[in-house]
C-alpha positions as CSV (number, residue, x, y, z in Angstrom):
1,X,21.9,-19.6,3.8
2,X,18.4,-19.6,5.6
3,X,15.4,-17.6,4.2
4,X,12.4,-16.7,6.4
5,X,9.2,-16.1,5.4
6,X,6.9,-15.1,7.9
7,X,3.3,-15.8,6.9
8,X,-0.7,-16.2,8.9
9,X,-1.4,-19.6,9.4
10,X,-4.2,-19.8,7.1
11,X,-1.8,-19.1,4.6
12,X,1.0,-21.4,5.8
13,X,0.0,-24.8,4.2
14,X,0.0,-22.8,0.4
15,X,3.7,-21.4,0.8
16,X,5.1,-24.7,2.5
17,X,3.8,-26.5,-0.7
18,X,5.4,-23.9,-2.9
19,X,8.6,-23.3,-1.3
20,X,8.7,-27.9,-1.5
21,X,7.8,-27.3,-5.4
22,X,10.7,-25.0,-6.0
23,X,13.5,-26.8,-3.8
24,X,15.0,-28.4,-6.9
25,X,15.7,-25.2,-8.9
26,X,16.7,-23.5,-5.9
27,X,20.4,-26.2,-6.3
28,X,20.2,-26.1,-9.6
29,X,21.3,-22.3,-9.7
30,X,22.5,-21.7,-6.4
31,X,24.7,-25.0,-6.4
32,X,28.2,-24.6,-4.7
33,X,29.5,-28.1,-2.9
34,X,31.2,-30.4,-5.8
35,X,34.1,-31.4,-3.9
36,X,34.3,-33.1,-0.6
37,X,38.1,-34.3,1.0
38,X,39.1,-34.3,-2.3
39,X,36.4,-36.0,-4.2
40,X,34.1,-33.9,-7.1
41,X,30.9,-35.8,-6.1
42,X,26.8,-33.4,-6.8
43,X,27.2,-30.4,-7.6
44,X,25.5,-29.5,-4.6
45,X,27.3,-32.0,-2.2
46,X,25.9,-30.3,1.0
47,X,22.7,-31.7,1.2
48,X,23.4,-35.2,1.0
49,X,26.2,-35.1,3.1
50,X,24.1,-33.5,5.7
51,X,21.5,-36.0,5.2
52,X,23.7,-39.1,5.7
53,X,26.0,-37.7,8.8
54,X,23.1,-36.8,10.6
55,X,21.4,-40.7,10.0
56,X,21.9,-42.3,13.4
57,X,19.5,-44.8,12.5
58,X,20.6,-48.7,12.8
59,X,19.6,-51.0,9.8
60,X,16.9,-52.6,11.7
61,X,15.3,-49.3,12.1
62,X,16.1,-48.3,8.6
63,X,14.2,-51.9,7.5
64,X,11.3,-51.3,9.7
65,X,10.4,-48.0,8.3
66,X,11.5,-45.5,11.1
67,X,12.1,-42.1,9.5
68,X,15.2,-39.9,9.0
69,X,15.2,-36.9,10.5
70,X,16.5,-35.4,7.7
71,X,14.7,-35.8,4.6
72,X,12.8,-34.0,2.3
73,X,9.6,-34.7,3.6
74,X,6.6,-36.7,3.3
75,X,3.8,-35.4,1.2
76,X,1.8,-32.1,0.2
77,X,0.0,-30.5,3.6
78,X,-3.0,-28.8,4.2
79,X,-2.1,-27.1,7.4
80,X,0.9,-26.6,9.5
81,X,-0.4,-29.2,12.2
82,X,0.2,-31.8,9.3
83,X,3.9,-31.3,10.4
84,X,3.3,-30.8,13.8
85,X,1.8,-34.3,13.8
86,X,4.3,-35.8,12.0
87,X,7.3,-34.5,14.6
88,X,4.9,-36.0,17.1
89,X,4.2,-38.9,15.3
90,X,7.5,-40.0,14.3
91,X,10.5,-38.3,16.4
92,X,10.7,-39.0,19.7
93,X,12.5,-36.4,21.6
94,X,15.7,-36.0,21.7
95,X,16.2,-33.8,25.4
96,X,13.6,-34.7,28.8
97,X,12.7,-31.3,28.5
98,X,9.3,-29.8,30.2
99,X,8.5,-26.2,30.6
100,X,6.6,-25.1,33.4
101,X,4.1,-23.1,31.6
102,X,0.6,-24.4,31.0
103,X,-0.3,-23.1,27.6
104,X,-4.2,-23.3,28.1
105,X,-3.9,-21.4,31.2
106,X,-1.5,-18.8,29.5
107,X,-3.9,-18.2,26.6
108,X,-7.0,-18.2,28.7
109,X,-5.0,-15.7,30.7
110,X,-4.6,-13.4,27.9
111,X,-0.7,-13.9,27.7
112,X,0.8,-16.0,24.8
113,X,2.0,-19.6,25.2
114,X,5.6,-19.9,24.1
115,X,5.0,-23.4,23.3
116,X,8.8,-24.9,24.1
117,X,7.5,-28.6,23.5
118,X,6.9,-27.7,20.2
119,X,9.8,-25.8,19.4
120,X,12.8,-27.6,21.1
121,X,11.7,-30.9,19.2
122,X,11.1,-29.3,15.7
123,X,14.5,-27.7,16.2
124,X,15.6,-31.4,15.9
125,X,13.7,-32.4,12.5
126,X,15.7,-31.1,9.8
127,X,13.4,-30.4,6.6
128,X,14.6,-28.3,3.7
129,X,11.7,-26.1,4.6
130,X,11.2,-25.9,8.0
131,X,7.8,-25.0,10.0
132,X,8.6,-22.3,12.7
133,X,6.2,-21.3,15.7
134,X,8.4,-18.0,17.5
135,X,7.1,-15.5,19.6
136,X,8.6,-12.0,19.3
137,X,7.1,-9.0,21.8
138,X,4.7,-11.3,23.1
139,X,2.9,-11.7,19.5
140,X,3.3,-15.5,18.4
141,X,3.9,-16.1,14.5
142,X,4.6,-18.8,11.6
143,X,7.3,-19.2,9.2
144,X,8.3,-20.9,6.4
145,X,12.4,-21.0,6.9
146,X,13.8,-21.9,3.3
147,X,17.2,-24.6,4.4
148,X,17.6,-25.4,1.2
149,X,20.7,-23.0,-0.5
150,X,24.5,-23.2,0.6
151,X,26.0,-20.0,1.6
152,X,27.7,-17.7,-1.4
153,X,29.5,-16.9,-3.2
154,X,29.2,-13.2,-2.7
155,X,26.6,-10.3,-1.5
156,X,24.9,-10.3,-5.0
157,X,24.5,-13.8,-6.0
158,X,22.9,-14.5,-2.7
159,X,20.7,-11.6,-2.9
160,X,20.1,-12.9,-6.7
161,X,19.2,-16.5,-5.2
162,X,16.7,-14.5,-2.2
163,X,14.8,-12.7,-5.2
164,X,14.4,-15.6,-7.3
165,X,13.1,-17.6,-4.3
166,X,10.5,-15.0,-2.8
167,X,9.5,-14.0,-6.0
168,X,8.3,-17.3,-7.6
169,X,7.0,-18.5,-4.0
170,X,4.7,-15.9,-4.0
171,X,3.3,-16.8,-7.5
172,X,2.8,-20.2,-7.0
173,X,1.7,-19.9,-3.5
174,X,-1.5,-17.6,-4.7
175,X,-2.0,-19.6,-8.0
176,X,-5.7,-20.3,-8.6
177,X,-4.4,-24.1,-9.4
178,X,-1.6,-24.7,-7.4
179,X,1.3,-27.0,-8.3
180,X,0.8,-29.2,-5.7
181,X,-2.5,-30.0,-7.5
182,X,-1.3,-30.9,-10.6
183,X,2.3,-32.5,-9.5
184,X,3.3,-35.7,-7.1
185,X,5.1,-35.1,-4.6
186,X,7.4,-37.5,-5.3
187,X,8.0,-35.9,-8.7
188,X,8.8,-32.6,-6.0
189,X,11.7,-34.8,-4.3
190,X,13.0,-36.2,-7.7
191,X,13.4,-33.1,-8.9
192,X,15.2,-31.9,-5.6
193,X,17.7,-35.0,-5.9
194,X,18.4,-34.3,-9.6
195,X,19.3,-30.6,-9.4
196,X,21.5,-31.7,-6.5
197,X,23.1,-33.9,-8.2
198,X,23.7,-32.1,-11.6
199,X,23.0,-28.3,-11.4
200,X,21.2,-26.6,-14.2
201,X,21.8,-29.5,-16.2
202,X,19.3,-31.3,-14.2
203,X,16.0,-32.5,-16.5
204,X,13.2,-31.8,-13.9
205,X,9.5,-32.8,-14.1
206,X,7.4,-29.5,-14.1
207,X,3.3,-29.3,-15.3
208,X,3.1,-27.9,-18.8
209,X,6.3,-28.7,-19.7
210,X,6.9,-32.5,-18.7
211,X,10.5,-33.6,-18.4
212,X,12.6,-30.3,-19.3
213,X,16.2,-29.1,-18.6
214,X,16.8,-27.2,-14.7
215,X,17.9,-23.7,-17.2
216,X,15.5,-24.2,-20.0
217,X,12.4,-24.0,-17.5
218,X,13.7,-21.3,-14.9
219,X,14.3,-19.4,-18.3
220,X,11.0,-19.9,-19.9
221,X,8.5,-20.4,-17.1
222,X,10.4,-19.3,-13.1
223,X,12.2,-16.3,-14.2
224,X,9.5,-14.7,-15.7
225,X,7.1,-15.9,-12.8
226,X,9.8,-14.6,-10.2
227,X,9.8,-11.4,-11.5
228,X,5.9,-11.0,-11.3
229,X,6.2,-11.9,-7.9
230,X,8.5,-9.6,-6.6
231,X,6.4,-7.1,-8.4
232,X,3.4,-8.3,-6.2
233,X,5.8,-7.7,-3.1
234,X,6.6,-4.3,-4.3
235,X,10.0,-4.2,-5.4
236,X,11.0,-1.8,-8.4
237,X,11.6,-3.0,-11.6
238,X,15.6,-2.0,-11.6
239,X,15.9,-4.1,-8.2
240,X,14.3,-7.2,-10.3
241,X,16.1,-6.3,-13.2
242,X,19.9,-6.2,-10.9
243,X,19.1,-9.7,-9.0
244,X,17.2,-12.1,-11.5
245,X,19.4,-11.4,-14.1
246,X,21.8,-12.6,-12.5
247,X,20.3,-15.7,-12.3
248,X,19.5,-15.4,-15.8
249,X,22.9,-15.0,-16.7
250,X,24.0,-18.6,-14.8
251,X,21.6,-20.3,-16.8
252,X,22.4,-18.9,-20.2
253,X,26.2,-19.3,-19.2
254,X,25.6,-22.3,-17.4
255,X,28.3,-21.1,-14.7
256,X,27.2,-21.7,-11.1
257,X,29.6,-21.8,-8.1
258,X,29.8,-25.7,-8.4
259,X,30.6,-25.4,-12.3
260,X,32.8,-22.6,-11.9
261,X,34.8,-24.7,-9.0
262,X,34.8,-27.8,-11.0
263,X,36.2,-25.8,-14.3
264,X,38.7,-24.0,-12.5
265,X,39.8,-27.2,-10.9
266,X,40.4,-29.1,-13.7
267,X,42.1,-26.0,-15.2
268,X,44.8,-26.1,-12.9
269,X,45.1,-29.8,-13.2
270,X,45.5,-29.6,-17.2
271,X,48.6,-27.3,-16.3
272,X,50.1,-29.5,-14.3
273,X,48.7,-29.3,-10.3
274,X,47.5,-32.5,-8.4
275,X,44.2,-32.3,-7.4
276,X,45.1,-31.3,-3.8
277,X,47.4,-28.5,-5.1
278,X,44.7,-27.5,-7.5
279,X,41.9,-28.0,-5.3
280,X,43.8,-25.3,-2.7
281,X,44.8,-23.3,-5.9
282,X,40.9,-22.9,-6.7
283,X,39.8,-21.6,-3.6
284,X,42.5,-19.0,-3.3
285,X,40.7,-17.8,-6.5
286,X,37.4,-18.5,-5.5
287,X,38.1,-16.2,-2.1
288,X,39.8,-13.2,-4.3
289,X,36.8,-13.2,-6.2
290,X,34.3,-13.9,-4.0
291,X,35.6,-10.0,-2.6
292,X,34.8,-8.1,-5.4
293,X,31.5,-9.0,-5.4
294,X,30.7,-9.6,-9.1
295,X,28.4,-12.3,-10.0
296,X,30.1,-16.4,-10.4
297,X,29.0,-16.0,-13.8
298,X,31.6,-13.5,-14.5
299,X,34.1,-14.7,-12.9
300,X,37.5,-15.9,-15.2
301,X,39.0,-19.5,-15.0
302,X,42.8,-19.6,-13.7
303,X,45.1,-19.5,-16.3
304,X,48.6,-19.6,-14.8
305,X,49.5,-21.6,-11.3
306,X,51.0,-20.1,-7.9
């Protein structure tokens, strides 16, 4: 699940840095990866799988420093160039490619540079939040494109995960004292790995509040912020009210897609499945609910086999 944001450049820098700040509680209620070939591993498995299969690096590389290209990232920015620079800086292409066009002479022609050596090597630097250059009708723009949630589990909860996302990026991108001023970055990436690895249960690091449960702080601080944001966008109330409390709901039932696989899961195994049978047993579930379109938090655990 990929969210755009489409933003002017002056603006960029403010809602990478927010969109970085909010990456952790993003898994922690949109988790849905536990298992992998068998094996109940983070509750959002995804990411780290994705960050290890994509690692071509040899160990002498990895011991001399030579970055990922998956990763989380590097530090706060102050403009988009920042990761320009950095794709520059530290990926070498991956494809010979050169366009014909001569930007300067496009621009000074009046025309808009379409900027392929840019854009075919950032395609290949895989950051949870990703800076886009595009061109659409000949206009060029920038945008922040959110990598960070798996897909599901149905029409609501992902529209419940956009809302909480846009909303609290919003608020913390035009904050007077932005996060990124008062938090380390690292503390940013912690907080990602954490609610990756253990959902809402997570304890994050977040100003004002110090080390704090995932739930507790999306309930007292993000939800709250969220819905002030989407406000700013102008949304109506009901719409806030229908999406965000549905996240709501997960935290104060503690019932994500990852907790609801791993409970129904072990359900099955209590009545007797092996974990493949049950494994196979959950996702029939998990696909007959995941059409009616009601909210993970509702859904029931299995109580008889196939």
């Amino acid at each position: 699940m990929q969210l755009h944001l489409q933003v002017p450049p002056q603006e960029f820098a403010a809602s990478w840095n927010a969109a970085q700040a909010l990456a952790g509680l993003q898994l922690a209620v949109g988790a849905n990866s536990p298992f992998f070939f068998g094996k109940q591993l983070w509750h959002e498995t995804r990411t780290e799988l994705f960050r290890q299969s994509i690692d071509t690096r040899p160990v002498e590389l990895k011991n001399q420093g030579v970055r990922p290209r998956v990763s989380f990232g590097e530090r706060w920015i102050t403009s988009v160039f920042d990761l320009f620079e950095e794709n520059v800086r530290y990926f070498p292409a991956l494809l010979p490619e050169i366009s014909d066009e001569d930007p300067v002479a496009t621009l000074e022609a009046g025309g808009t540079p379409r900027l392929s050596e840019l854009r075919l090597p950032n395609g290949t630097v895989y950051r949870w939040n990703r800076p886009v250059y595009d061109v659409v009708n000949d206009i060029p723009h920038l945008r922040v494109e959110n990598r960070v949630l798996p897909a599901g589990l149905t029409i609501i909860d992902t529209m419940a995960n956009s809302a909480f996302y846009f909303g609290a990026l919003r608020m913390l991108a035009e904050d007077d004292r932005p996060i990124w001023t008062k938090m380390s970055f690292s503390a940013a990436e912690q907080n990602f790995t954490a609610c990756a690895q253990r959902g809402t249960e997570a304890r994050v690091y977040w100003p004002g509040f110090g080390k704090v449960p995932a739930d507790e702080l999306m309930l007292r601080h993000l939800l709250p912020m969220a819905h002030e944001g989407l406000r700013r966008w102008g949304v109506s109330a009901a719409v806030c009210d229908r999406y965000l409390s549905v996240i709501e709901a997960r935290c104060t039932s503690g019932v994500t897609g990852a907790t609801w696989q791993i409970a129904a899961v072990q359900r099955l195994q209590d009545r007797g499945m092996d974990r493949s049978k049950a494994l196979r047993g959950m996702l029939e579930r998990y696909v007959q609910a995941m059409h009616t379109n009601e909210p993970v938090h509702t859904w029931s655990l299995p109580n008889t086999l196939f």
